[in-house]
C-alpha positions in Angstrom: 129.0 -1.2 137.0 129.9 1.8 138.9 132.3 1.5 141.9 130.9 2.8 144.6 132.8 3.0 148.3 132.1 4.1 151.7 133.7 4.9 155.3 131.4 4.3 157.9 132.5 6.2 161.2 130.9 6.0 164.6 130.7 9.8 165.8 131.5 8.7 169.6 135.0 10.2 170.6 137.8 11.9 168.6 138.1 11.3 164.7 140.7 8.7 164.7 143.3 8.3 162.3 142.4 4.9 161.6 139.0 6.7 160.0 141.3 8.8 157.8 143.2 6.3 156.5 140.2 4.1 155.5 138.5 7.0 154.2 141.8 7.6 152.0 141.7 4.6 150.4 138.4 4.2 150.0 138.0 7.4 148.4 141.6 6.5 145.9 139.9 3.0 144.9 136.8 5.3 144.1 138.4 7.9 142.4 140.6 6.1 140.5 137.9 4.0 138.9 135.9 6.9 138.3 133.6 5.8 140.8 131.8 7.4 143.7 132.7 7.6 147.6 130.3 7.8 150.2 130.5 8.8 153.7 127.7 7.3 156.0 127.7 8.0 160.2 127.3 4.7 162.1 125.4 5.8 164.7 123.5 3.0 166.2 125.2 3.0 169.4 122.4 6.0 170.1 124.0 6.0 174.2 127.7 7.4 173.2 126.9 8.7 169.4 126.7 12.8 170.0 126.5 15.4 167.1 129.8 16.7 168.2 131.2 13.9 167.2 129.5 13.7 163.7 130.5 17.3 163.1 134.2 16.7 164.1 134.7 13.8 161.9 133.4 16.0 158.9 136.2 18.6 159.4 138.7 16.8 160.5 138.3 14.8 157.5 138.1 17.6 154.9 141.0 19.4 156.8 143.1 16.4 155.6 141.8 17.2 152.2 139.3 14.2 152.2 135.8 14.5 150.6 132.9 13.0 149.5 129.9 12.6 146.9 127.4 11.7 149.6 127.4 12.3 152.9 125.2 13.8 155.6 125.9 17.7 154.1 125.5 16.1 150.3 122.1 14.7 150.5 122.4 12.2 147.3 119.7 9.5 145.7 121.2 6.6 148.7 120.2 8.4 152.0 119.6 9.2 154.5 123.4 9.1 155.2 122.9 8.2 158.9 121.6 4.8 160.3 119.3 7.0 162.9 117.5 8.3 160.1 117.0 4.7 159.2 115.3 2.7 162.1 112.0 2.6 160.3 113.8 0.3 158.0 115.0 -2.6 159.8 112.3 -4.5 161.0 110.7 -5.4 158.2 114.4 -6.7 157.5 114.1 -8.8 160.2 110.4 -10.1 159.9 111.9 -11.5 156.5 114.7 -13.4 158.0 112.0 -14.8 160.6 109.7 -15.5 158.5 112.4 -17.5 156.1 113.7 -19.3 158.7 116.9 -17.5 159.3 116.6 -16.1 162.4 114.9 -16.7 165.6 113.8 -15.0 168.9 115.8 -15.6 172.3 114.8 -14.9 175.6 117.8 -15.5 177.1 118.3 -13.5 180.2 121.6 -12.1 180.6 122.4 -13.9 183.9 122.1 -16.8 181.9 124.4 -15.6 178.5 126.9 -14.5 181.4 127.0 -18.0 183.1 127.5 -19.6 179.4 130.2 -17.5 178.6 131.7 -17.8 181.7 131.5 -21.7 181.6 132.4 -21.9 177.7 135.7 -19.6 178.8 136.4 -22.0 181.8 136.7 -25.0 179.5 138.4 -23.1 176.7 135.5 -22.9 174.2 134.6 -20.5 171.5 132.7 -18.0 173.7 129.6 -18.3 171.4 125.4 -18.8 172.1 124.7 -22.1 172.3 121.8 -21.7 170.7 119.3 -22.6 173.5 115.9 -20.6 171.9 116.5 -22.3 168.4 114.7 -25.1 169.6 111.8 -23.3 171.4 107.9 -23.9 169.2 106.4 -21.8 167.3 103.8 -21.8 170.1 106.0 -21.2 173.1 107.5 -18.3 171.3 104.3 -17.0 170.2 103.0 -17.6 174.2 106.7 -15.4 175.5 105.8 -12.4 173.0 102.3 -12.2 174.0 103.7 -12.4 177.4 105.7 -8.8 176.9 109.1 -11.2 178.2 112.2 -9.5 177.1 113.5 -10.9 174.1 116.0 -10.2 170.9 116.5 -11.2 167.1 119.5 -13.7 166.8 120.5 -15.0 163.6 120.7 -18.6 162.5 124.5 -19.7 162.1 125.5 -23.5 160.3 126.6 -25.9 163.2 129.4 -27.2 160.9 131.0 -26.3 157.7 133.3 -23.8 156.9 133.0 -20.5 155.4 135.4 -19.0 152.7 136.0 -15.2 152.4 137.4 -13.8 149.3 139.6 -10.6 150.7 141.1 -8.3 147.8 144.6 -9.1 149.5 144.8 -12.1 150.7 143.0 -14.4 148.5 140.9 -17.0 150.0 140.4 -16.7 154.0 138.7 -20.1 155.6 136.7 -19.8 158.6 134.9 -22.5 160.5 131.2 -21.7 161.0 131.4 -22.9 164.6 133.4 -20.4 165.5 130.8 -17.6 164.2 128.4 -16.2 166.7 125.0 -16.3 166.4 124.9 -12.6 166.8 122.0 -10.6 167.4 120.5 -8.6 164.8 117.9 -7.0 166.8 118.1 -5.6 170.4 115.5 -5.8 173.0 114.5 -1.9 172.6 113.8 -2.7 169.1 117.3 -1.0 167.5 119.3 -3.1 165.2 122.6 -3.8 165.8 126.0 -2.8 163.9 125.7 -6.3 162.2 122.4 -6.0 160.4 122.1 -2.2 160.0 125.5 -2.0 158.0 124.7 -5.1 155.7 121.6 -3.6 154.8 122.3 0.2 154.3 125.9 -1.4 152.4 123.0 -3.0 150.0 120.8 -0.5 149.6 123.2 1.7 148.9 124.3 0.2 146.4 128.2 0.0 147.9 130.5 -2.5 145.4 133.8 -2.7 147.4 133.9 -2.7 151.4 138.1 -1.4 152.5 137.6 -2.1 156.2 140.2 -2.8 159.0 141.6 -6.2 159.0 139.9 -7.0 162.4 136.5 -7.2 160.7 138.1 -10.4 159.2 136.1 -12.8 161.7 132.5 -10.5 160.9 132.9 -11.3 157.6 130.9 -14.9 157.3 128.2 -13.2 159.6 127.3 -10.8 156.8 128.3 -13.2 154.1 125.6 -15.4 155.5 123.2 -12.3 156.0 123.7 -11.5 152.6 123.0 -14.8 151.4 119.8 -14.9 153.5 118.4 -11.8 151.8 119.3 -13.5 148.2 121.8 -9.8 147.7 124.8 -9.6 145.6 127.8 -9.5 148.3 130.2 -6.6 148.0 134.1 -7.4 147.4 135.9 -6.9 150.6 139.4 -5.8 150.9 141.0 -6.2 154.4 143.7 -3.2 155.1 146.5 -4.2 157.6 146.0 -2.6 160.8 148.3 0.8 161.8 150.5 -0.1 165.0 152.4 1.7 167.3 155.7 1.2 167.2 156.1 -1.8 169.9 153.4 -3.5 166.8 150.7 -3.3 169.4 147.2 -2.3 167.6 147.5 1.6 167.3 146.0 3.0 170.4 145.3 6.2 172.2 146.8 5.3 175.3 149.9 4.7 173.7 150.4 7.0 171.1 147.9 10.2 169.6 145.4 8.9 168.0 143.1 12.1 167.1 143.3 13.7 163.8 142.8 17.0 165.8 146.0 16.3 167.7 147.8 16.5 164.6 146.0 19.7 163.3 146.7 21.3 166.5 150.6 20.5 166.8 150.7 22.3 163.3 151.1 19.0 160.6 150.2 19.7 157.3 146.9 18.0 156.5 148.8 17.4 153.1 151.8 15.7 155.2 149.7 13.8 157.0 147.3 11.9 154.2 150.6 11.5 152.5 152.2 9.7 155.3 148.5 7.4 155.9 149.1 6.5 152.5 152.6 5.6 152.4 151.7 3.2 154.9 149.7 1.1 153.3 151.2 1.1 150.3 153.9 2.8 148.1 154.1 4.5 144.9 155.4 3.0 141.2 158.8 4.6 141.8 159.1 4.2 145.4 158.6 8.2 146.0 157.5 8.8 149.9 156.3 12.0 149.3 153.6 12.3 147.0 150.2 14.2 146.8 146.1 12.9 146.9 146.1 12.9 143.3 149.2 11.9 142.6 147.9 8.8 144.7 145.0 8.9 143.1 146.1 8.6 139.6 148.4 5.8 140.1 146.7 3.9 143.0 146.6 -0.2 142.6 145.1 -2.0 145.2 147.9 -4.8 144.4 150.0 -2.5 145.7 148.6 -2.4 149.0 151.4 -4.2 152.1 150.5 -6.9 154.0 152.6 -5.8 156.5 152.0 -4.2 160.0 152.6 -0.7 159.3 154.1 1.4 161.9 152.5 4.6 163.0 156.2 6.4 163.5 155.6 10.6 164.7 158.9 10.7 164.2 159.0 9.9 160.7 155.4 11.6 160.4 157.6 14.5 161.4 160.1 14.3 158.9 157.7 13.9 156.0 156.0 17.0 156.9 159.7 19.1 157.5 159.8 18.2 153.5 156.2 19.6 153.0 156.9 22.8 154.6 160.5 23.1 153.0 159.7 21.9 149.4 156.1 23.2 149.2 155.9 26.5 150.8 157.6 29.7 149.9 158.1 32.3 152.5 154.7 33.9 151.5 152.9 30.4 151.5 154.6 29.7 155.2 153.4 32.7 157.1 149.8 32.3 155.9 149.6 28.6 157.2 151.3 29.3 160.0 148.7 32.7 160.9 145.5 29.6 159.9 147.0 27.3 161.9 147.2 29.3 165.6 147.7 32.7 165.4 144.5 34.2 163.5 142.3 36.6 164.8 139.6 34.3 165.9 142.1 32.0 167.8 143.4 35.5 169.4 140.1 36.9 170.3 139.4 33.5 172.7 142.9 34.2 174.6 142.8 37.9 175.1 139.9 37.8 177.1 142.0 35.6 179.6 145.0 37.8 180.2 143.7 40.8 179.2 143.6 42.1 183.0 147.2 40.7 183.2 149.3 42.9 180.6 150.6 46.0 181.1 153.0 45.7 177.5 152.7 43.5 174.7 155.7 42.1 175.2 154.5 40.2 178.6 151.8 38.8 175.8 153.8 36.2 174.1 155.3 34.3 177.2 151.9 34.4 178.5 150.1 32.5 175.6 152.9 30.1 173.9 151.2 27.1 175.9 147.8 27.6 173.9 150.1 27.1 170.2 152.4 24.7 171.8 152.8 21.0 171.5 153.4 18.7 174.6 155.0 21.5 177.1 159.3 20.6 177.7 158.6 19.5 181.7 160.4 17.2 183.7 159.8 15.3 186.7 161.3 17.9 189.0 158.5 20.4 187.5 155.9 17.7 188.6 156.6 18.2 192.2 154.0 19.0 193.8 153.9 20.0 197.3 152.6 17.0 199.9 151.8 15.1 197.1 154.1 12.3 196.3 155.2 11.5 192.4 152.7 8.4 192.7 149.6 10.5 194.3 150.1 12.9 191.2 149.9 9.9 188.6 147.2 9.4 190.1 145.3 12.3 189.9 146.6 13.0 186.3 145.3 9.2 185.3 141.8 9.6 186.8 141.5 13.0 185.1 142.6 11.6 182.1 140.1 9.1 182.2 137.4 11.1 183.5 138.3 13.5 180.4 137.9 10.8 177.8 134.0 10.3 178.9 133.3 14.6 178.0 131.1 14.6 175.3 130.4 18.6 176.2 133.9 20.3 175.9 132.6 23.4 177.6 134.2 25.0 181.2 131.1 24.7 183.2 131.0 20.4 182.6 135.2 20.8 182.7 134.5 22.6 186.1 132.5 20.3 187.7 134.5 16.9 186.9 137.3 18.1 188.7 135.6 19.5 191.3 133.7 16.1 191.2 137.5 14.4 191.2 138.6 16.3 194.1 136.2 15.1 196.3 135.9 11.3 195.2 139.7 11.5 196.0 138.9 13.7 199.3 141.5 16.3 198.3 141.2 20.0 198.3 140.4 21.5 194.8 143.9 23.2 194.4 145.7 19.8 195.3 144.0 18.0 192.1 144.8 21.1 189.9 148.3 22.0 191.1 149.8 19.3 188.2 147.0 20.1 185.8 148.2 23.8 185.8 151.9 22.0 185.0 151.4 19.3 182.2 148.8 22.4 180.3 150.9 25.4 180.6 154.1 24.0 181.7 153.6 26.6 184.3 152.2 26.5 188.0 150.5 29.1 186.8 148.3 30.0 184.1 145.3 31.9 182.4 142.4 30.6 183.9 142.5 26.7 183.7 139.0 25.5 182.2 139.0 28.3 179.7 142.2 27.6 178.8 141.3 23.7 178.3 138.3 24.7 175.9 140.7 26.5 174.0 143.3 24.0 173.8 140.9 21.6 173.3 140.1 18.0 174.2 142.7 16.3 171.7 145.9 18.3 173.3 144.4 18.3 176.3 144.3 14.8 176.8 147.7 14.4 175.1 149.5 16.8 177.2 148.0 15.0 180.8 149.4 11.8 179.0 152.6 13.5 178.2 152.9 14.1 181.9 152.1 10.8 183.4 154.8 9.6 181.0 157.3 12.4 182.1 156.3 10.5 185.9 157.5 7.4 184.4 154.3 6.1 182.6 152.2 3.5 184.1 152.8 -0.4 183.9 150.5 -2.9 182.8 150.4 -3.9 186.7 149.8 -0.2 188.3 147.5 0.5 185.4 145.3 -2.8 186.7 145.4 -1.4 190.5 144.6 2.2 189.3 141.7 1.0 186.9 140.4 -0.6 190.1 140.1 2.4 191.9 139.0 4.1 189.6 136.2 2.0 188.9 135.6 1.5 192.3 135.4 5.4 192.5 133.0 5.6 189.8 130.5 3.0 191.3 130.5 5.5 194.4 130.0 8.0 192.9 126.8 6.4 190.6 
């Protein structure tokens, strides 16, 4: 048998580092074997997928190093390598679980699904369908779909019993059936969901060994059963521990960087980087921290994987990547990957244009343009005062944006333009008011190069991180002003719909 693995991203928001530290393992597993590693694009969530997305995952992945046999650039004998490209396939998929009697329409509105929940939550139930259309006849369903009424694909889940998943690292995992959804497999507008689409495309694909986030623990007797239903040969599934920030919280954005471009653009070696994602999960035969992909590679043992809630420490990302540049680069070596990372010719022919009309001698040059190659700028609270605007009114301003800047899909100045001229208004404030502490946590500077262009250049990963920097340098936000804000702000966005 030929080992065949897979990382299946979703290309709506940054490449996360949780995608590159999947993809690393599934690619050693494959590797090592002398297998085959496939990299598919998740994309049925058509609303937030965007091709930006797609084509950011690609190179932030192969600027860590990571690549692939099959993908959607290496058309192979599996694809298409995106579950678009795939919607013809489904519902014949489904007909066959209907017509075998393991799955079933509902026409539950979601008023109703909403008052279910709701009570099921109020008595401390398993939020799960109650399985209401089950029962409906073969006539009355027939009489609804001739009807046109609204209606999805749910599939059929045992009542009782318990289901037992074999993870790679933990052995034997027992889950109670009644605590498994009956989770829909097709939505009303005829698009299948996460759920099915990845069970099938896993099968026809061919794919031997799943290396997936431990939080798809509790998903795993849905496509067990799925699996079983199409009589298919179910993939081994090996659970990785999740990456934490360092208060063990699930690693998230809005505590720590999350975005492999973040990392490329504070100047980490992509080397540095998959070394430290591995050492995380797992360690080398002599204990070694620093080590290369095919060192890995060559002696990688999936019994050597932790169990433990690895911590996603910058710090010590840091440190690793001080012994990358020291032991690994000579002097030559050090001034070309410094000139890739930042100053190149094409990174210096997007500034120029901004403060060309502002130099009269080079020397004015480099003050003026550290802020594009620097990290989070060294501000302090005093630089974030902001006349008639209290420290609290430019949290706020800085959170909203933040927010706002999350949702961009099109990092271009025109769209960058608009939302805060769209932000100044839902907050009634003049223009200047909502950009005086933009100009600050950017540039570090009251004043700048032109803002937008200055954001496209920097791009939406620092971006982002340097507005969070700031709110930070303000104090942060607690969980109980983050509640109030996220109120507003919701209240804001309703408005403005």
């Amino acid at each position: 048998m030929t080992i065949r693995t897979r990382v299946a991203p979703s290309p709506t928001g940054d490449p996360h580092v949780g995608t590159a530290y999947m993809a690393l393992f599934s690619l050693c597993f494959a590797r090592q074997a002398k297998g085959q590693f496939v990299l598919r694009i998740e994309d049925t969530d058509a609303a937030r997928s965007t091709p930006e997305s797609e084509q950011s995952i690609l190179d932030s992945l192969r600027w860590l190093g990571l690549d692939w046999d099959e993908g959607p650039d290496k058309p192979g004998p599996y694809g298409p390598y995106r579950q678009s490209e795939r919607l013809n396939i489904y519902k014949s998929h489904v007909d066959e679980l209907l017509d075998k009697g393991h799955a079933f329409h509902c026409f539950c509105t979601q008023e109703r699904l909403s008052e279910m929940r709701a009570t099921q939550m109020q008595n401390k139930e398993t939020t799960r369908y109650d399985g209401l259309c089950i029962s409906l006849s073969k006539e009355a369903v027939d009489e609804k779909l001739a009807a046109g009424e609204e209606h999805v694909v749910r599939m059929k889940v045992p009542n009782d019993g318990t289901c037992v998943v074999k993870d790679g690292l933990r052995g034997e995992v027992p889950i109670e059936f009644s605590q498994v959804d009956m989770q829909v497999l097709l939505k009303s507008d005829g698009n299948p969901t996460y759920h099915l689409a990845v069970v099938v495309v896993d099968h026809l694909m061919e794919i031997t060994h799943i290396i997936r986030g431990e939080e798809w623990i509790n998903s795993a007797p849905k496509h067990m059963l799925l699996y079983d239903y199409f009589g298919w040969d179910m993939p081994e599934l090996i659970h990785m521990p999740l990456l934490r920030n360092p208060d063990k919280s699930k690693l998230s954005k809005r505590k720590n960087p999350t975005s492999i471009r973040f990392y490329q653009r504070m100047g980490f070696l992509p080397e540095a980087v998959l070394n430290y994602l591995g050492m995380l999960g797992w360690s080398m035969p002599d204990g070694e921290e620093k080590f290369s992909l095919p060192a890995m590679i060559e002696q990688f043992d999936v019994s050597r994987i932790s169990l433990g809630a690895p911590v996603f420490d910058v710090d010590k990302l840091k440190w690793l990547n001080g012994r990358w540049l020291r032991e690994d680069l000579d002097d030559d070596g050090f001034a070309d990957r410094i000139s890739e990372w930042a100053y190149n010719r094409e990174n210096l022919k997007k500034i120029i244009p901004l403060i060309k009309e502002r130099v009269d001698i080079f020397s004015e040059v480099s003050d003026m343009i550290a802020f594009f190659a620097a990290g989070l700028p060294d501000i302090t609270e005093t630089d974030l005062e902001i006349k008639n605007q209290s420290a609290d009114e430019t949290k706020k301003i800085l959170q909203f944006a933040l927010w706002d800047l999350e949702a961009v899909t099109l990092w271009q100045k025109e769209p960058l333009q608009a939302l805060f001229e769209q932000l100044a208004e839902n907050l009634d404030l003049k223009i200047r008011d909502v950009l005086a502490p933009m100009f600050i946590v950017l540039s570090g500077k009251p004043v700048s190069p032109p803002l937008f262009d200055s954001m496209v250049i920097i791009g939406p990963d620092m971006t982002r991180a340097r507005i969070k920097h700031g709110i930070d340098v303000l104090g942060g936000v607690s969980k109980k002003q983050n509640k109030k804000l996220e109120k507003e702000y919701q209240t804001l966005r309703r408005s403005r719909a």
